[in-house]
MDAnalysis code that builds the backbone (N, CA, C; Angstrom):
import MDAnalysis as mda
import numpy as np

u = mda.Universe.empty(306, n_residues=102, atom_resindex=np.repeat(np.arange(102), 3), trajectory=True)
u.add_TopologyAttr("name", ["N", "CA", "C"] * 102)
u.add_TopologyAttr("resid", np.arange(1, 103))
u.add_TopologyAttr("resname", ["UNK", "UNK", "UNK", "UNK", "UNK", "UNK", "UNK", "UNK", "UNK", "UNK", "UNK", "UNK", "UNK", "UNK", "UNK", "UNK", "UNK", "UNK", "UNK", "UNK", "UNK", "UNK", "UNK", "UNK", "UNK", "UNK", "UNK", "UNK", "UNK", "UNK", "UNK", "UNK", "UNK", "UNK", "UNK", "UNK", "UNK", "UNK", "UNK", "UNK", "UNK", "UNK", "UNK", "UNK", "UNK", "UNK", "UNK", "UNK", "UNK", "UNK", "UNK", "UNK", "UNK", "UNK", "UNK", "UNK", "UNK", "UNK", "UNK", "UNK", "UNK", "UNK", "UNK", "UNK", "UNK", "UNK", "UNK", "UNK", "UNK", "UNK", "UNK", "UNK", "UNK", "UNK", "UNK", "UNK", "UNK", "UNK", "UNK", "UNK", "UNK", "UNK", "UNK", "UNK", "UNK", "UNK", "UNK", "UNK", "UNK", "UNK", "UNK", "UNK", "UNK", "UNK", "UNK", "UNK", "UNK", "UNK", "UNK", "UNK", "UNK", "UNK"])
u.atoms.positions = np.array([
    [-35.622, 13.265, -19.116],
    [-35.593, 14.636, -18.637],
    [-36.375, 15.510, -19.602],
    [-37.300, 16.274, -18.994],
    [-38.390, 16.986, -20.043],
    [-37.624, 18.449, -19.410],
    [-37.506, 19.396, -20.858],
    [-37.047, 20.341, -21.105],
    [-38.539, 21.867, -21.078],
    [-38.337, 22.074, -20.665],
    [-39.907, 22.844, -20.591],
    [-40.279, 24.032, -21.857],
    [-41.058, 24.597, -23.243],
    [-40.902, 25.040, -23.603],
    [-40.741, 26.698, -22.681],
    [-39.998, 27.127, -24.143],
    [-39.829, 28.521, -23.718],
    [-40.461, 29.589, -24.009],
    [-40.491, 30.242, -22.908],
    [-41.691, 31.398, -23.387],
    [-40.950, 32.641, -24.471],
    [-42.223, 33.337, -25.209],
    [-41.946, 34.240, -26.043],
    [-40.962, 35.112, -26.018],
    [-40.561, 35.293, -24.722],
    [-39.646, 35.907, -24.273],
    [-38.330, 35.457, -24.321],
    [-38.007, 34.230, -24.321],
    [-37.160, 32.991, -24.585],
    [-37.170, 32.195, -23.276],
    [-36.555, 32.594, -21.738],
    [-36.266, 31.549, -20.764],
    [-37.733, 30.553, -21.103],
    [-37.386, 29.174, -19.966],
    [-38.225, 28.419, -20.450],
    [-38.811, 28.519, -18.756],
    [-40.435, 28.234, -19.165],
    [-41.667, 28.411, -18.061],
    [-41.314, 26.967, -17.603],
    [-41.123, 27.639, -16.125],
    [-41.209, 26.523, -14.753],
    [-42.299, 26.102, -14.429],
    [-42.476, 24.987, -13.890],
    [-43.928, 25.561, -13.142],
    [-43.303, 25.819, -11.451],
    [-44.503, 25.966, -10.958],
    [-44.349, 26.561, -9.646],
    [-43.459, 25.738, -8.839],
    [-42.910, 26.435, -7.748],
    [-41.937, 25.343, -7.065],
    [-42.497, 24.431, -6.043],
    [-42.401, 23.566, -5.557],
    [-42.725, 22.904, -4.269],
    [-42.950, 24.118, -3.311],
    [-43.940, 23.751, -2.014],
    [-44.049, 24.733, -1.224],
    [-42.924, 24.888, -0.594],
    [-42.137, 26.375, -0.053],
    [-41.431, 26.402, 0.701],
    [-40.003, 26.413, -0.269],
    [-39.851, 26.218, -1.514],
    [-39.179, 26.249, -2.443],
    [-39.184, 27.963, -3.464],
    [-37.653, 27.610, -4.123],
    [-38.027, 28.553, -5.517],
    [-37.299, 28.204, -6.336],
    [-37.312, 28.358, -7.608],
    [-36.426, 28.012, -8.354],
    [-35.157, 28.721, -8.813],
    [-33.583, 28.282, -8.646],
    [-32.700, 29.151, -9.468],
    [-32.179, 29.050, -10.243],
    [-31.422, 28.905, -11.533],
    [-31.073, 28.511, -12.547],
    [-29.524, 28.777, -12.280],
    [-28.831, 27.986, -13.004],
    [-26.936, 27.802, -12.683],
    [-26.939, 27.946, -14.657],
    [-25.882, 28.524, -14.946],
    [-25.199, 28.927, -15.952],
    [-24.783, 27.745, -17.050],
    [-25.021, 26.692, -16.395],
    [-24.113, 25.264, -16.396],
    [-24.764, 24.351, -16.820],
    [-24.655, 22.991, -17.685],
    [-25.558, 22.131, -18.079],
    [-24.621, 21.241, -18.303],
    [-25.924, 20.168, -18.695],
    [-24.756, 18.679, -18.946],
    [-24.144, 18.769, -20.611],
    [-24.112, 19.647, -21.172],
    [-22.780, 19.694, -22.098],
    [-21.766, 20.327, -21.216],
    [-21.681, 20.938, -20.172],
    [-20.331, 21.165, -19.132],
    [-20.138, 20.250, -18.317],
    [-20.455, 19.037, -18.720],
    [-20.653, 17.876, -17.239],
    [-20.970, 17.796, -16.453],
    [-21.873, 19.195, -15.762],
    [-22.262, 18.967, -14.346],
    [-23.714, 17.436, -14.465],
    [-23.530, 17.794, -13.449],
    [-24.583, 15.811, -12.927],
    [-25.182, 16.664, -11.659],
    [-26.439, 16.204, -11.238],
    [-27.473, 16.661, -10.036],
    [-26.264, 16.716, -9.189],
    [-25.596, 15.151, -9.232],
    [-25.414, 15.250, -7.618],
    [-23.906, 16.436, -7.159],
    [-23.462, 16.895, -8.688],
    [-22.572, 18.028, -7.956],
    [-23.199, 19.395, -7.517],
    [-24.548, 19.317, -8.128],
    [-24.847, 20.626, -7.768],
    [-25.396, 20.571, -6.145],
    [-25.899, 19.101, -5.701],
    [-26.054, 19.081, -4.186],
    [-24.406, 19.263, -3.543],
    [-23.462, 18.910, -3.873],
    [-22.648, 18.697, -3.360],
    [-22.061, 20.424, -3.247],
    [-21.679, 21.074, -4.261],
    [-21.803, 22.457, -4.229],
    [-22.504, 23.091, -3.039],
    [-24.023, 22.733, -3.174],
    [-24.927, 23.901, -1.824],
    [-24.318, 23.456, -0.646],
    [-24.592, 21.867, -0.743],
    [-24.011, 21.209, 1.106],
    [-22.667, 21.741, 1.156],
    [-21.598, 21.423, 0.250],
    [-20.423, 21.878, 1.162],
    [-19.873, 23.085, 1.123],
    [-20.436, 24.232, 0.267],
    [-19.858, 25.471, 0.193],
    [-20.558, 26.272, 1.249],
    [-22.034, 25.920, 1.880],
    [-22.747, 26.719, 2.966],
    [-23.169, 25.781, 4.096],
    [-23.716, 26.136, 4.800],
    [-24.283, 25.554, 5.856],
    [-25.459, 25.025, 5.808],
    [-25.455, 24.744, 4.605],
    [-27.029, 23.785, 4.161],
    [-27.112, 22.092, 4.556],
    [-27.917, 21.326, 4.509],
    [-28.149, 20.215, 4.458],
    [-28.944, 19.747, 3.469],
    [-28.842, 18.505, 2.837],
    [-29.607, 18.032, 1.321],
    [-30.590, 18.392, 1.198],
    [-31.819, 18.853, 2.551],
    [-33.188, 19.389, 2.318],
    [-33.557, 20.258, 1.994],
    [-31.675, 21.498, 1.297],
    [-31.769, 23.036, 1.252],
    [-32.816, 22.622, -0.487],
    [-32.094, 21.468, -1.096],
    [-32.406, 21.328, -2.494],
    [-33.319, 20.410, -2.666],
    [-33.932, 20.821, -3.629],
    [-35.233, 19.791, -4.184],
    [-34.953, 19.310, -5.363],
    [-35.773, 19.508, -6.277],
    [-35.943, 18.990, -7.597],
    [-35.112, 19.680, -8.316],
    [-34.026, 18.989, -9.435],
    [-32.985, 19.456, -10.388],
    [-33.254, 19.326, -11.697],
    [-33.261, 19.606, -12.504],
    [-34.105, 20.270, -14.336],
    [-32.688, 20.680, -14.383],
    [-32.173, 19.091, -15.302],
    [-30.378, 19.514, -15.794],
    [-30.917, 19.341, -17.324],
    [-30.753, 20.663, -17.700],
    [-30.887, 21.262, -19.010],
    [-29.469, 21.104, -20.189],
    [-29.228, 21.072, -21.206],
    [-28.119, 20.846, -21.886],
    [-27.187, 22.038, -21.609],
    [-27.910, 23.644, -21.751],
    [-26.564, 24.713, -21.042],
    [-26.968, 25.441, -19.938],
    [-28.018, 25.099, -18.953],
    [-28.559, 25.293, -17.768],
    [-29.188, 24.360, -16.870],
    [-29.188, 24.706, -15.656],
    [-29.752, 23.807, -14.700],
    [-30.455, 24.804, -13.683],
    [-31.695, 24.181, -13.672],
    [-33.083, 24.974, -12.517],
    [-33.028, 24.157, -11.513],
    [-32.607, 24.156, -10.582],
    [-33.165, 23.849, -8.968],
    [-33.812, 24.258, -8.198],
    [-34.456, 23.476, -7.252],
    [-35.424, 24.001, -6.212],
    [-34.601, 24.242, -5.051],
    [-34.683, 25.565, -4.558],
    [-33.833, 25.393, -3.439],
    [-35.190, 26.214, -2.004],
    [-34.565, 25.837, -0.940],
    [-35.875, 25.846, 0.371],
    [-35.215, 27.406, -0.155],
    [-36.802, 28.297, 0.142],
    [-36.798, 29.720, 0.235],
    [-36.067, 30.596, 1.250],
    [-36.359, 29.609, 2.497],
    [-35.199, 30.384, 3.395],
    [-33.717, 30.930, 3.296],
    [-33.513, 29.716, 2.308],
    [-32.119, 29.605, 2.328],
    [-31.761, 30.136, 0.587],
    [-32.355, 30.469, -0.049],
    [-32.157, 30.737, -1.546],
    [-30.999, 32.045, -1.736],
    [-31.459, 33.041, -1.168],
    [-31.020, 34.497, -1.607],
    [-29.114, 34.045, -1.066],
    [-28.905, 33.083, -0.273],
    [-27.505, 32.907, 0.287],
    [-26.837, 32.069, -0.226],
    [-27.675, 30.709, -0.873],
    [-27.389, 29.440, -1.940],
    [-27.114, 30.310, -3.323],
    [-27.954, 31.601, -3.553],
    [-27.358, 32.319, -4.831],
    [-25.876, 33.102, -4.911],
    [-25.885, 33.620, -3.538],
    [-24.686, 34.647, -3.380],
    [-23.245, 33.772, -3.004],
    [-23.469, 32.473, -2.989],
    [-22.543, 31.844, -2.519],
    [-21.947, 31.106, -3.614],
    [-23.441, 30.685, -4.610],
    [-22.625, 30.085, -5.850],
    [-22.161, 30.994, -7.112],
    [-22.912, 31.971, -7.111],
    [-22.707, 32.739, -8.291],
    [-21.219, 33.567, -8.492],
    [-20.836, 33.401, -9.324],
    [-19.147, 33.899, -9.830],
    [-18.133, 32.417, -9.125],
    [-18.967, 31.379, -8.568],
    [-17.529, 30.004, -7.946],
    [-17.321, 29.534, -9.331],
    [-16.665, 28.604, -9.309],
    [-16.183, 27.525, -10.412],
    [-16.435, 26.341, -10.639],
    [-16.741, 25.819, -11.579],
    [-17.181, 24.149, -11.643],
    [-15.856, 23.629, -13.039],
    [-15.326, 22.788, -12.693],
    [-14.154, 22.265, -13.731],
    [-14.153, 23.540, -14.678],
    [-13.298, 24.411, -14.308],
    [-12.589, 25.655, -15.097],
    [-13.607, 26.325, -15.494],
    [-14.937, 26.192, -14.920],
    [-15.794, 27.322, -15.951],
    [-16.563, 28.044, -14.484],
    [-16.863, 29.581, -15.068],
    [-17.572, 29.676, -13.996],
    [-18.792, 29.840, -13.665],
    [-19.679, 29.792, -12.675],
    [-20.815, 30.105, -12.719],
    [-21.957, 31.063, -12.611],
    [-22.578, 31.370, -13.517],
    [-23.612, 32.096, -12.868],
    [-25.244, 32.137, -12.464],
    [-25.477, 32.431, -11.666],
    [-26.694, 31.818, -10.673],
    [-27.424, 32.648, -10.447],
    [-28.705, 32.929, -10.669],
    [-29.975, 33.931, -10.547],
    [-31.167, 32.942, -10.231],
    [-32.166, 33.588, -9.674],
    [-33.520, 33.241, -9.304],
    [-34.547, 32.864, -11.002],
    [-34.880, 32.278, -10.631],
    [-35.749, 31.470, -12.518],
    [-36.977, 32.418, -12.050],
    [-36.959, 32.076, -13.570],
    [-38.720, 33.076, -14.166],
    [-39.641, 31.832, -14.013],
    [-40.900, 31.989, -13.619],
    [-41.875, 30.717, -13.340],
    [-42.704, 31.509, -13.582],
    [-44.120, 30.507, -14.357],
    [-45.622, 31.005, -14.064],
    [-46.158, 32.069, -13.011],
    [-45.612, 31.654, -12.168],
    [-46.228, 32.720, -10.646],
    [-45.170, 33.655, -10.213],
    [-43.849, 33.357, -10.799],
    [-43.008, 34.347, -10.248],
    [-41.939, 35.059, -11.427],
    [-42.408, 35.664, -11.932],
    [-41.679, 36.360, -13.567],
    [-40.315, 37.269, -12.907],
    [-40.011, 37.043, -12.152],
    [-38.860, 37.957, -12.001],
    [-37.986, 37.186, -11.553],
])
């Protein structure tokens, strides 16, 4: 797992997402135990997504960047952000990337 450096600013530069993708970052990393496949399991069963909502997962030691389909992002954020993963909770925003700084 390659960790991407971080920009001057500190977050660390994404690169761009798959088409049709964006990236969001979860609060959470594998020193909290999360593993890819809970964070699919999270989007599929808390919304009305299917496995194709998520793409590529960048499980970071106290964060995790996913690709999630653009359609469905702004609702995959509002749905996970403030839930819970084993007693901790989460928080979930849109990632800073090369092409998309906000």
């Amino acid at each position: 797992d390659k960790d991407y450096p971080k920009a001057a600013s500190g977050p660390r530069q994404l690169p761009a997402p798959a088409s049709g993708y964006k990236w969001i970052t979860l609060s959470l990393g594998k020193n909290d135990g999360i593993a890819a496949r809970d964070i699919v399991d999270a989007i599929t069963e808390g919304g009305s997504f299917d496995g194709k909502a998520v793409g590529l997962i960048k499980l970071h030691d106290e964060e995790t960047d996913v690709q999630v389909r653009t359609e469905h992002a702004t609702e995959i954020v509002e749905t996970l952000d403030g839930g819970n993963f084993a007693g901790k909770t989460v928080k979930v925003h849109f990632s800073r990337t090369a092409v998309s700084p906000c």
